[in-house]
C-alpha positions in Angstrom: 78.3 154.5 124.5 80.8 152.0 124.1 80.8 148.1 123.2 81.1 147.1 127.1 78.6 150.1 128.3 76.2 150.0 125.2 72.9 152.0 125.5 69.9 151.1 127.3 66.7 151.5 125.1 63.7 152.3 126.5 60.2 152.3 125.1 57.3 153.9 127.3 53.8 152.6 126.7 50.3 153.2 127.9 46.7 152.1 127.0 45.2 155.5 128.3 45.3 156.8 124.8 42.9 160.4 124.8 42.6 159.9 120.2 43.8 156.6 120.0 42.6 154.1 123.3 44.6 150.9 123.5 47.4 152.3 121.0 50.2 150.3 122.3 47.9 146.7 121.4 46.8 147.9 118.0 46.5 145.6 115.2 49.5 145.6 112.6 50.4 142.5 110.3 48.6 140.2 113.4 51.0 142.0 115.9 50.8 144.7 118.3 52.2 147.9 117.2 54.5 148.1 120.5 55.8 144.6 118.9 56.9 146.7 116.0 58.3 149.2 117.9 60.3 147.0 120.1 61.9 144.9 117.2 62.7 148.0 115.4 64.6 149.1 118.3 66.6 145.4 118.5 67.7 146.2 115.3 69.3 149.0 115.4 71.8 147.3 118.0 72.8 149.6 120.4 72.1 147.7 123.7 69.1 146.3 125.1 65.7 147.4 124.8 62.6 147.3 127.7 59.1 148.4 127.2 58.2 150.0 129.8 54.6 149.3 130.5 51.6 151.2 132.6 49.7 147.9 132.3 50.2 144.5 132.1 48.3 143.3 129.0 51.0 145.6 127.7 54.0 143.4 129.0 52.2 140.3 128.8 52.1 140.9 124.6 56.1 142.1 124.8 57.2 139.4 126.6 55.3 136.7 124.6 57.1 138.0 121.3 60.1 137.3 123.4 61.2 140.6 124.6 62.1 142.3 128.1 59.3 144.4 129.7 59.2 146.1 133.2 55.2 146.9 134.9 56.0 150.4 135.9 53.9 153.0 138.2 50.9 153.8 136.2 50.0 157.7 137.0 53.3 158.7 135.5 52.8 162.4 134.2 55.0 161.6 131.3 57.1 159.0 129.5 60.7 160.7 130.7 59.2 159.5 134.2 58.3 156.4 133.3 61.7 155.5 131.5 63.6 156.6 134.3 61.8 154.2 136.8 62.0 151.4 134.7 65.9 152.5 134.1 66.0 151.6 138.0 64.1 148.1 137.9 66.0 146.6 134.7 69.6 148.4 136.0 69.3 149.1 139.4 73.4 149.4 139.3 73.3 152.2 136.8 75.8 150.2 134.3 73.9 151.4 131.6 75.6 155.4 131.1 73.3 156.1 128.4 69.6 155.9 128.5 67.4 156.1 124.9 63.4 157.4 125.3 62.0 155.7 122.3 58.3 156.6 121.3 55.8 153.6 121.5 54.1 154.8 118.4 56.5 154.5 115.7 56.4 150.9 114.1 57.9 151.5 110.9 60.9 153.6 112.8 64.2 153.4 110.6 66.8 151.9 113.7 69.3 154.2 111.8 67.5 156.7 113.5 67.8 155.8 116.8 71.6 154.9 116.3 71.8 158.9 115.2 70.6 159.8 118.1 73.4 158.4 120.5 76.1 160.2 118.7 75.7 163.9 120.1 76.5 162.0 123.8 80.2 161.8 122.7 80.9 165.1 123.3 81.0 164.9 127.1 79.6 168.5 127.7 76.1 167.4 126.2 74.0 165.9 128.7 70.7 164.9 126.1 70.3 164.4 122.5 67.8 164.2 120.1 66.7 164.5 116.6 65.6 166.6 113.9 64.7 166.6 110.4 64.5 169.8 107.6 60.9 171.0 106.9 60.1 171.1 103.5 56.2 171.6 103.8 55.4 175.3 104.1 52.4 174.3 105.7 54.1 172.2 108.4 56.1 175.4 109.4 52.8 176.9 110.1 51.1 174.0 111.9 51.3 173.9 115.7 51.3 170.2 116.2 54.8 170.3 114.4 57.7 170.9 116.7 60.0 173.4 115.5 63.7 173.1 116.9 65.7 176.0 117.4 69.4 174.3 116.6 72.3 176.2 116.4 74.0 175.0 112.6 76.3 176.1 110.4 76.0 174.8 106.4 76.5 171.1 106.1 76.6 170.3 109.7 75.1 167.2 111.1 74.7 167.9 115.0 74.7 171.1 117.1 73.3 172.5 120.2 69.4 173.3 120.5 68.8 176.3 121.7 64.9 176.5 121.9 62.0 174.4 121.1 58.7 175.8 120.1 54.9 175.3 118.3 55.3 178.4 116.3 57.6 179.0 113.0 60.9 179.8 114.1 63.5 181.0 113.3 62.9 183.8 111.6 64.7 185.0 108.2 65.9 182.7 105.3 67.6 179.1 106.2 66.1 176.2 107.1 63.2 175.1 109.9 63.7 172.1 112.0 61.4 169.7 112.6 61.6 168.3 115.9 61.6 164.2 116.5 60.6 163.5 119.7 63.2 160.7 120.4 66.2 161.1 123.3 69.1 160.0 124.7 70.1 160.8 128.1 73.1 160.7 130.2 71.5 158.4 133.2 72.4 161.3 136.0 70.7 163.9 133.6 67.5 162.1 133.0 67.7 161.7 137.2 67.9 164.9 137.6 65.5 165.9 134.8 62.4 164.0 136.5 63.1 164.8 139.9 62.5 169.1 138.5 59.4 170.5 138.5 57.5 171.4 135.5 58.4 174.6 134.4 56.1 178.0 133.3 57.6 177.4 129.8 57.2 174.0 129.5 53.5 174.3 130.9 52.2 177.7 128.1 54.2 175.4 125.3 53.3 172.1 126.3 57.0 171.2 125.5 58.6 168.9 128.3 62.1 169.7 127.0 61.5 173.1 127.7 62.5 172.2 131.5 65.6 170.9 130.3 66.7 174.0 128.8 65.3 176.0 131.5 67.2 174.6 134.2 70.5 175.0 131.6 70.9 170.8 130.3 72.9 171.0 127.3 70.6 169.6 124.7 71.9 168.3 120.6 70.2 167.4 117.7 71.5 165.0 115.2 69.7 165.8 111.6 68.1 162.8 110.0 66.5 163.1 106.4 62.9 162.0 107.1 60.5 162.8 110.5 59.5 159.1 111.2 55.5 158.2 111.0 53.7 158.6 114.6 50.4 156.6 115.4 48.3 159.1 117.3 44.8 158.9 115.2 42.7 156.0 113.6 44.1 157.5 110.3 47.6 157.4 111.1 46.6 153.4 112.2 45.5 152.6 109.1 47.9 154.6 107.1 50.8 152.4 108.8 48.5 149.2 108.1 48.8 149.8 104.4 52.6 150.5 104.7 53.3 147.8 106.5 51.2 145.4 104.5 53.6 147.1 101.1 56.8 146.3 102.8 55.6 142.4 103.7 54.3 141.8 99.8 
């Protein structure tokens, strides 16, 4: 990324919601929580962001906070998919190198996250990056809903190369765990080539999309962070959010 080819910043959102219908118009503060995602993705400054929307009540609340939304295809099978065709509405030229797949269900995301998760891209063998944070929880080592990264680091590092993502505790042996942040950055011909593969046997018995990446050899980093950033996935984690946001405002 550079200041005359900055990042393009991309935030997928549905309605179809299996736990949590209508997530992306959800109540926070008096605004929707895709608001919140988009304005937290303006300020960490890296180039400029599209919500990338299955529906238009969706775009219709993005574009009346006064920000850039695209209608995309809505029987997408994932959001890499739906990022990549709204990548070729908004830049149809391709001057946009880098391309960021920001979750629609993280309002109180810290932009210093996202700007972390650029920085792998400027080693020019690496063709996506991502994020992970330390596990500290013994219990979120065991839990399957928790991402576990397989990164390749030596003591004190920031960033190296993933070598395997999985549900199940791993590694093995003493050292850390990583937690897995499911936020990316894509060299534009990589996430082109990533959605035109076919799900993989891997990626289908883990339910792990990035699986396919590594499958098919894409060199994929992780950038450590200190915290794993709050999803929104259940009525809990809604209201949970609510009472954070509502602390920050007083």
């Amino acid at each position: 990324m550079t200041a005359s080819n900055p990042s393009l910043i991309i935030v997928p959102a549905r309605m179809a919601s299996t736990r949590l219908p209508g997530k992306p118009l959800a109540d926070i503060l008096g605004e929707p929580m895709i608001v919140h995602v988009w304005r937290r993705a303006v300020e960490a400054d890296v180039g400029p962001v599209v919500v990338a929307c299955a529906e238009a009540e969706i775009a219709d609340a993005v574009r009346a906070a006064g920000g850039h939304a695209v209608l995309t295809r809505p029987d997408h099978p994932s959001g890499s998919d739906r990022i990549e065709e709204a990548a070729r509405i908004f830049d149809p030229d391709g001057r946009h190198e880098t391309v960021i797949n920001l979750q629609g269900d993280l309002p109180t995301l810290d932009p210093a996250a996202i700007r972390a998760v650029v920085a792998p891209l400027d080693d020019p063998d690496v063709d996506i990056a991502t994020l992970v944070a330390e596990i500290v929880d013994p219990e979120e080592r065991d839990d399957p809903n928790a991402v576990k990264a397989v990164v390749s680091l030596a003591g004190g590092e920031r960033q190296g190369r993933a070598l395997w993502f999985t549900r199940l505790p791993a590694p093995g042996g003493e050292g850390p765990c990583w937690h897995h942040i499911g936020i990316y950055a894509y060299r534009r011909r990589a996430l082109e080539r990533f959605v035109a593969l076919a799900p993989t046997p891997l990626e289908k018995r883990e339910r792990l999309e990035q699986l396919r990446a590594l499958e098919h050899g894409f060199h994929i980093a992780a950038a450590v962070v200190d915290t794993v950033p709050l999803g929104v996935d259940t009525p809990a984690d809604l209201a949970r959010i609510r009472e954070i946001a509502a602390a920050r405002a007083t």
